[in-house]
Structure formats: C-alpha cells, structure tokens
N, C-alpha and C positions, 0 to 999 in steps of 0.2 A: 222383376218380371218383365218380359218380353211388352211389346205393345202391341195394342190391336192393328191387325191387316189394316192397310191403307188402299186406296186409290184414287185415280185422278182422271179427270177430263177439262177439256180446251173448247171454250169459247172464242170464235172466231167472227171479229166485229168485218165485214166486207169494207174494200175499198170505197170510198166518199169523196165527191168532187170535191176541190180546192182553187181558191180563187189566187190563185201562182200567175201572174204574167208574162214568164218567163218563159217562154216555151221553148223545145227544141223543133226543126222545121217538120218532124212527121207527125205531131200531135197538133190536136185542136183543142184541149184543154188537159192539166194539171190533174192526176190525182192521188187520194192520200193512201198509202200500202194499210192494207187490212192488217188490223192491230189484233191480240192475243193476251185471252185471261185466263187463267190457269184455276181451277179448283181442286182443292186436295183434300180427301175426307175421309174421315173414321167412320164407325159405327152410330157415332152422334153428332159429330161437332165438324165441322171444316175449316179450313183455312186457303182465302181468295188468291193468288197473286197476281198483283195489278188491276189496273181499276178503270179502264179508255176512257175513253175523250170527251165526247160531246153528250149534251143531256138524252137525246134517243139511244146511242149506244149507255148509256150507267144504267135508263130505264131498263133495257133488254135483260142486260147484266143483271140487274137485281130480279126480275123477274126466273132467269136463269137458276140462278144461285139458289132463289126462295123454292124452286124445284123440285131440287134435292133433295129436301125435307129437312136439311141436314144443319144445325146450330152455327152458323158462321160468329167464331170464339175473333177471327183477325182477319187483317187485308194488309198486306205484304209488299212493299213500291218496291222494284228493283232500281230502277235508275229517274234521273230527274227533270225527262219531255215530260211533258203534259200530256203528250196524244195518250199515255200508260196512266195518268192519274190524275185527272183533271174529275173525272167522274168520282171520285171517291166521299165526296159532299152527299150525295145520291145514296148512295149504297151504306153510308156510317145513318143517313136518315132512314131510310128500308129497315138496317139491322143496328139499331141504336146497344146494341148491348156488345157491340164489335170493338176491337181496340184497330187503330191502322198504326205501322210501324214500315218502320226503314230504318237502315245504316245512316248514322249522324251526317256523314257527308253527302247521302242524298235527301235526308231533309234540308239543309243547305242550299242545292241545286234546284229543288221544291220551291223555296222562298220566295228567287228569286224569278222562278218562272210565274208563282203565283203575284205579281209582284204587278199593280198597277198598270205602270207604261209598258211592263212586257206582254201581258195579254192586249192591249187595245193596238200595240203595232205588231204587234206577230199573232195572237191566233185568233184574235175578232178579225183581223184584215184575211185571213185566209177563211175561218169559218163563222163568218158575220150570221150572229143569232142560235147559235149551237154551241156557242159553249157555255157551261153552267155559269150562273151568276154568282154563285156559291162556292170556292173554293178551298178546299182545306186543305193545311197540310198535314202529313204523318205524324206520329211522335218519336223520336229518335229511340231505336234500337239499345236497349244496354245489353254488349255482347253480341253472341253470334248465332245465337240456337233461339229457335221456336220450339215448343211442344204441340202436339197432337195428340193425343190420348195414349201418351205412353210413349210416341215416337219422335225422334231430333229429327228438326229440320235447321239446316247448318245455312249461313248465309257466307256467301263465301265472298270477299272482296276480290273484285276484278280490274280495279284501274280503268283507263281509258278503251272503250269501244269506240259504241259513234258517239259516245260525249264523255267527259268525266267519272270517275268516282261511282262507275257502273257496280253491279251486284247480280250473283246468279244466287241459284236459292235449292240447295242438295239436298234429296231427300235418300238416306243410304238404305232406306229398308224396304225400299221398292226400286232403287236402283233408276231413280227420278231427275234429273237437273231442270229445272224452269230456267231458261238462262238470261232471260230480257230481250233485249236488245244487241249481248254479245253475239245471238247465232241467228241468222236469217235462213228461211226455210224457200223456197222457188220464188224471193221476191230478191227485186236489186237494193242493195245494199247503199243506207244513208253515209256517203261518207263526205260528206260537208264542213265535218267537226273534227276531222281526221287527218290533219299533214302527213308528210312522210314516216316522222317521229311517231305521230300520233297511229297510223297504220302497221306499226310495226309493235306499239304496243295490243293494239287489240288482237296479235297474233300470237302475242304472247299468252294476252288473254285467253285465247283458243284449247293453247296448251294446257290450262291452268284446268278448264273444264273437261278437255282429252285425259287428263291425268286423275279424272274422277270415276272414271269407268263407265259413264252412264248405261243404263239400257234404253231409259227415253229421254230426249232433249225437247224443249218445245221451246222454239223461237218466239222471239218479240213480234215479229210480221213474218206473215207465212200464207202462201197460197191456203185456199178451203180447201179441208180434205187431204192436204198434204200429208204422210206418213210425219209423224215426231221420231225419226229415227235418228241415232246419232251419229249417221253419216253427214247429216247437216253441218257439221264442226266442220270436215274437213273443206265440204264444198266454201264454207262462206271462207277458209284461208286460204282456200283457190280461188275464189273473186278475188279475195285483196292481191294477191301473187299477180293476178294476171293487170289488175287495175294499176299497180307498180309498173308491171313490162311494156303495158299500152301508154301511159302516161310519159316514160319516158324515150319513148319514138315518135311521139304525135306534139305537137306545137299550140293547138288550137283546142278550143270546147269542142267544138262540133269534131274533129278527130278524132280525140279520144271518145268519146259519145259513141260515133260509131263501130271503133273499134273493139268498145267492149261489146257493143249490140250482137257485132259478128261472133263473139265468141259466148255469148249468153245471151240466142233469143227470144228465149219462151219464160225469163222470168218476170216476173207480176212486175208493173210499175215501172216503168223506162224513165216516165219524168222524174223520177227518183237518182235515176242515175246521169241524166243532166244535168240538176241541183250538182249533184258531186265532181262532175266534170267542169261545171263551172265555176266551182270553189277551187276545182286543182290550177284551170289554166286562167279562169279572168276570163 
C-alpha cells in the first residue's frame, strides 16, 4: 500500500552573537549563521531533522515541534557540528518516546565534538553559558531508510561538505531533500574545513543531491524566509567556483574576503566568510 501524504516545514533558529576575536576590519563583532530544523510529518507521527545548538534554541525547538500535534517517532543528525545537534538532550527529554539516529560515521564525528576538551575550547569559548550541559549523542543508523507511516526516507551519504562524512536526508514522495549542511541558502558558506581537495569534494557532493531531482531543498543555514528552492544547489557550487577563482588571484585574507564580498554582498554572515578566508590564506 502506498503511504500517507507527507509534509514538511523549517524552523529557522536567527543568527546569535559569537564571542570570535577574529574579526575582519568591517565588523565589530562575530556572528553565528542561523541554523535550520526540518520537521517531516504524517497524519500522526513525525520525524525532526536536526536538533540546533544552544539551550534557548532546543527549548524553541521543542516547543515548535510539540505544536504540531504530531507524535515525534525520531530526530535525524545529518552531519557532526554541534551548532545541528547539541540540542538534542532537550528534545529526546520533551519527547522521551523518540529514538535520535545518524549514519555511524556521524555518530563518530558526534563523539568527538561531544567530547570534554572540545566543548570547553571551542563552544563554551564562543557561547559561554548556552550550550546544554547535557549532551547526547545519536545511535547509529543500521542502514539507510527511515519510515514514516508507510513512506522511505533514504539517507544518502555525502562525503565531505564543510566537514566530513556529511548526510542529506531524501524524501522521494514529496520530492523533499533536507541537505544539512551540503546546501546553504543566501548565507556565506563555512568553508574552514574545506582545502582545495576538500572543496571539490563538496561539489561533487552537489551533484549527488542535483541528481535526486529534488523539488525542495532546505539548507543547513539559510537566510529567514528564504525560498527552499532547489536552485540553492547550484548557487552554493557557484560560491565554491568562485571562492577557487578568488582564492587563486589574491595572496592575503583580507583579499580574498573582499573579493568574494564583491561578488556576494547580500548574503547572511560575512564573518562566516573571514573564518574561511582565513583558513585558506593564514
């Protein structure tokens, strides 16, 4: 038998200062790109993808979710920042009858960010007093399919985006892709975690999600109100296209900084794209 109609809507957590010292010379403070949680739901039951960051945004989250009316059966990690699943402590305690799952290799990358010395120098030091005390991680995935009341939802391995052993999350009977972190939506793109190799895979990654047909994409960080359209794919392989062509004409951070500024200046989050330019050049 066929499965009941599905649909979906996006929670969208707003950008949150960040205590970043690094600034480039047109900002006066650091901030962090608004994060994105996906709900996917039947008749009865739903299914979250991803779970953000700080204890204000999980509270929202779960308040969100509890909304719907709708039985949250799972919570779904696509990939293994924190800023996507640090909250998820929050929302398995809101909906204790929930399972969380991920692909084994981003429970793995889970671990290791829930991982003592990594939260106290990397996200206590940026968001000192917000992040949960409580962190949990997923339980690994066997396989590649979720159900929904009757319908697959396919986890598809991505390889490297802006970090490792990323995951988007296909839903074929609404014609859905949740992608993570592979497609950014009118915000600049974290590529910090991304050498040349590494940038070339995430465009492969592109392909991978282009060759699913989607009719909606919903990016990891995305401007509010943004269209989930799957025009998204092409523009973020056009950042990376162009963040290669600038990169290798300019010598300096602040060069390339600005040369992508010129060619991309209305999307969300510039110190986003400092972070990146300062990992390419030093």
């Amino acid at each position: 038998m066929p499965g009941a109609s599905l649909s979906w809507s996006v929670h969208t957590a707003p950008s949150i200062p960040t205590e970043i010292s690094d600034l480039p010379p047109d900002l006066s403070r650091r901030m962090w790109s608004p994060i994105t949680a996906t709900l996917i739901t039947g008749e009865r039951d739903a299914v979250l993808v991803d779970a953000l960051m700080t204890t204000e945004q999980a509270g929202r989250l779960a308040d969100w979710v509890a909304a719907s009316g709708r039985n949250l059966t799972t919570v779904f990690v696509t990939h293994g920042h924190g800023d996507h699943w640090f909250g998820l402590g929050t929302l398995l305690e809101r909906f204790p009858k929930a399972r969380a799952v991920a692909a084994p290799a981003v429970v793995a990358q889970m671990k290791e960010q829930m991982a003592s010395e990594s939260v106290a120098s990397l996200w206590n030091t940026r968001f000192p007093g917000r992040i949960p005390g409580r962190l949990v991680a997923a339980e690994p995935l066997v396989g590649d399919r979720l159900e929904l009341e009757g319908n697959g939802l396919v986890v598809v391995g991505l390889g490297h985006t802006d970090t490792d052993d990323t995951t988007c999350l296909h839903v074929p009977s609404i014609g859905l892709v949740v992608a993570g972190d592979a497609v950014y939506n009118d915000v600049h793109l974290y590529l910090a975690e991304s050498s040349a190799e590494g940038r070339r895979a995430w465009l492969r990654a592109l392909d991978t999600i282009a060759a699913l047909d989607p009719q909606a994409v919903i990016a990891g960080h995305k401007r509010l109100g943004s269209p989930d359209d799957p025009k998204n794919i092409a523009e973020t392989a056009k950042y990376i296209h162009d963040f290669e062509t600038v990169a290798e004409r300019t010598t300096t951070t602040l060069e390339l900084y600005q040369g992508m500024l010129e060619l991309h200046p209305t999307r969300v989050n510039q110190g986003a794209l400092w972070g990146s330019a300062r990992s390419a050049k030093g």
